[in-house]
N, C-alpha and C positions, 0 to 999 in steps of 0.2 A: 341332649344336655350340653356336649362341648360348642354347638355350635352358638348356642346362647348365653357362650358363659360371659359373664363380666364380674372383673376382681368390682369387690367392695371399696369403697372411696372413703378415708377417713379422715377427718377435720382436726388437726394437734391445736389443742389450745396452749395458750398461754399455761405456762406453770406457775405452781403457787411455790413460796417457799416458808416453811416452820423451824422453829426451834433454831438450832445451832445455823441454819442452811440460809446462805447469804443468796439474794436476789440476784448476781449472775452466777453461782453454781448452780440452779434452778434452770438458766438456762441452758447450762453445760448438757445440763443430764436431759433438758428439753433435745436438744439436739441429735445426741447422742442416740438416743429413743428413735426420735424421728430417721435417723439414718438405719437404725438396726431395721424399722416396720420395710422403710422404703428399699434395700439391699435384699431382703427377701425376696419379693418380688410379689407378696400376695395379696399386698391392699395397694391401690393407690395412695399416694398421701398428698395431702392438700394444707398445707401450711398457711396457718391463721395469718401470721406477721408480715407473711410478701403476696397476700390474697384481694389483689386492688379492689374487685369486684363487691365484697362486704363494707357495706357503710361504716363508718366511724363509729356512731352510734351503736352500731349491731358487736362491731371489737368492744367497744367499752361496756357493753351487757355480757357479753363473753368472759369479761377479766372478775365481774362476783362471784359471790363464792358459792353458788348455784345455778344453775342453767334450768328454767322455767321449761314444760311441754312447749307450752307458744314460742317459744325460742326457737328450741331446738326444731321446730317442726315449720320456721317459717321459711316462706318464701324465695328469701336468701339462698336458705341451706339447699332448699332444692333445684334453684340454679344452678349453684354450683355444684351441685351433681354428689352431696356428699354426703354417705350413706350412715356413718357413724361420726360422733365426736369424742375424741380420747381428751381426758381432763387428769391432771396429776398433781399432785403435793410433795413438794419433796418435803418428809418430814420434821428427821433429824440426821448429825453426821455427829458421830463422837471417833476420835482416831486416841487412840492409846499405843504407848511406847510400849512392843515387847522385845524379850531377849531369848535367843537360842543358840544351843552348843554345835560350832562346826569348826572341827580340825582342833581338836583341844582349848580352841578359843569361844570366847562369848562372842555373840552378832547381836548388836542392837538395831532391829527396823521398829515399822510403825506400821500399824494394822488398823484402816480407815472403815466403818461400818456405816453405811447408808441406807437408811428407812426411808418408803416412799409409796404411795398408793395412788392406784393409776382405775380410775372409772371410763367406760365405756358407756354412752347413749346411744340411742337411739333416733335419729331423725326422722323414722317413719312414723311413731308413735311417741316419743318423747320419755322412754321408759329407759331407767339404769338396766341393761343387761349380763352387766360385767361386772365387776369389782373385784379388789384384789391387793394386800398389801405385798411387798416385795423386800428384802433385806437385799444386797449385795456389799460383799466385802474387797478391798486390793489393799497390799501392802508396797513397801516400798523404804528407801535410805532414810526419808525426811519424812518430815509432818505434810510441809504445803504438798509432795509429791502425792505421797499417800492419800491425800484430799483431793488434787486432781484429779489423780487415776481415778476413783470412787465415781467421780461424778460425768466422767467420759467413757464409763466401759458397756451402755448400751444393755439391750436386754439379752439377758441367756435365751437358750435357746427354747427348756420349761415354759418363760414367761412369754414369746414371742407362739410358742404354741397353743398356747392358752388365749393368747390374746385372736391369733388369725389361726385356727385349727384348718390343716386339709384333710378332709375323708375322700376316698373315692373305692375302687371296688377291685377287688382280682378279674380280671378276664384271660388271662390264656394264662397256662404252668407249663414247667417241664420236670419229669420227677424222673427217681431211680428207685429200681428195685432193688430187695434185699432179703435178708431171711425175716426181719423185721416186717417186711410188708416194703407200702407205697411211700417215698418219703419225696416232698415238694423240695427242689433244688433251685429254678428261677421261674418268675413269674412275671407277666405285664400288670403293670396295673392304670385304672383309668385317670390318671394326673400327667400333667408335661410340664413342659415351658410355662403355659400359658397361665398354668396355674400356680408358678414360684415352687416349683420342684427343681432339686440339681442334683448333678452327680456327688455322693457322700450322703445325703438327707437318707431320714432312718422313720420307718413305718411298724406302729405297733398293727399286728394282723387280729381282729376280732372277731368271732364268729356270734351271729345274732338269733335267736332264737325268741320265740313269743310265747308266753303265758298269760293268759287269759286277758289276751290281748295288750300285754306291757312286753315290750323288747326287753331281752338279757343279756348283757354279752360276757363274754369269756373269749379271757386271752388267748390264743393258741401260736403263735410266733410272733417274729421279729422280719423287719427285710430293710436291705440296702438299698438305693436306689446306685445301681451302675451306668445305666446308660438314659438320656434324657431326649424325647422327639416333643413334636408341637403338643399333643395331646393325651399322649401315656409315655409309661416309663418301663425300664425294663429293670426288673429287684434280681437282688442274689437274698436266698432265703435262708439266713444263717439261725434259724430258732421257729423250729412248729415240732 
């Protein structure tokens, strides 16, 4: 499996901008995006706007407000090696003046709200496999601050999960006994480098089970990732 692996390649198009959201804060938050996917380390990303290789033509079908199968599944795309196309709107931004009490005094800031929905294609078949609306909020002294912040702060780390999930598998543990019984204390699991794993990143642990032939799964801990090699990692298991 690792020796075949290869990250997914994803194509950021151009963003759209609605409502309150001015044509370069669209790009702010284009940006921003594009730098949280690419910092990961778990997709390639391939950038519409510096990507010589797609015809003009092919950008200026990319900029409507829908991306046809024959599009997405043309020729181009698969030149350029690019496994998904992430398409976004940013919706609206409305920033409201609030106030709160510290040190017996009033504090007046401003609390910017940012709606946005970000669709993922498909280039092997031309099918939305994603969607997703997203809110993010930042405060700040001023209105214009508070409005930049909003529009440069990138994806959480929820939406960045959702968007590039990693699964891989436990292979080796180390446990302690107790009067409780067997309790897992650290474990390898099959993710590294190679797959945008680092030291701090956090693993929900699930157990799978089948019923008449549909998977189930159920939580059973939590794990850190402490130590990071090419190809697995080493967890401290703080929850099973």
């Amino acid at each position: 499996q690792n020796e075949e692996f290869r990250k997914p390649a994803i194509l950021v198009n151009y963003f759209k901008n609605a409502g309150q959201v001015k044509q370069n804060e669209a790009h702010n938050l284009r940006a921003s995006i594009m730098s949280s996917i690419y910092n990961s380390g778990r997709m390639n990303v391939i950038d519409i706007a510096t990507e010589g290789s797609l015809s003009e033509e092919t950008k200026r079908r990319m900029r409507e407000e829908t991306i046809g199968d024959e599009l997405a599944r043309s020729g181009e795309m698969i030149q350029l090696g690019a496994d998904l196309i992430l398409n976004c709107t940013a919706t609206n931004i409305i920033v409201n003046r609030k106030e709160r009490k510290k040190d017996d005094k009033v504090q007046v800031y401003y609390e910017a709200k940012l709606t946005y929905g970000i669709s993922i294609i498909s280039t092997e078949n031309g099918t939305v496999f994603f969607s997703r609306n997203y809110t993010t909020m930042r405060e700040a002294d001023t209105t214009s601050e508070a409005r930049a912040n909003v529009f440069n702060s990138g994806l959480s780390c929820r939406a960045l999960n959702e968007i590039a999930p990693l699964e891989g598998e436990i292979i080796d543990t180390d446990y302690t006994v107790n009067k409780k019984g067997k309790k897992m204390e650290t474990c390898y699991i099959r993710l590294g480098e190679i797959h945008g794993v680092h030291p701090g990143s956090y693993f929900n642990i699930d157990k799978v089970k089948y019923v008449a032939g549909e998977a189930i799964y159920e939580r059973v801990g939590k794990l850190e990732v402490i130590g990071v090699h090419e190809k697995i990692s080493e967890c401290k298991v703080f929850s099973n």
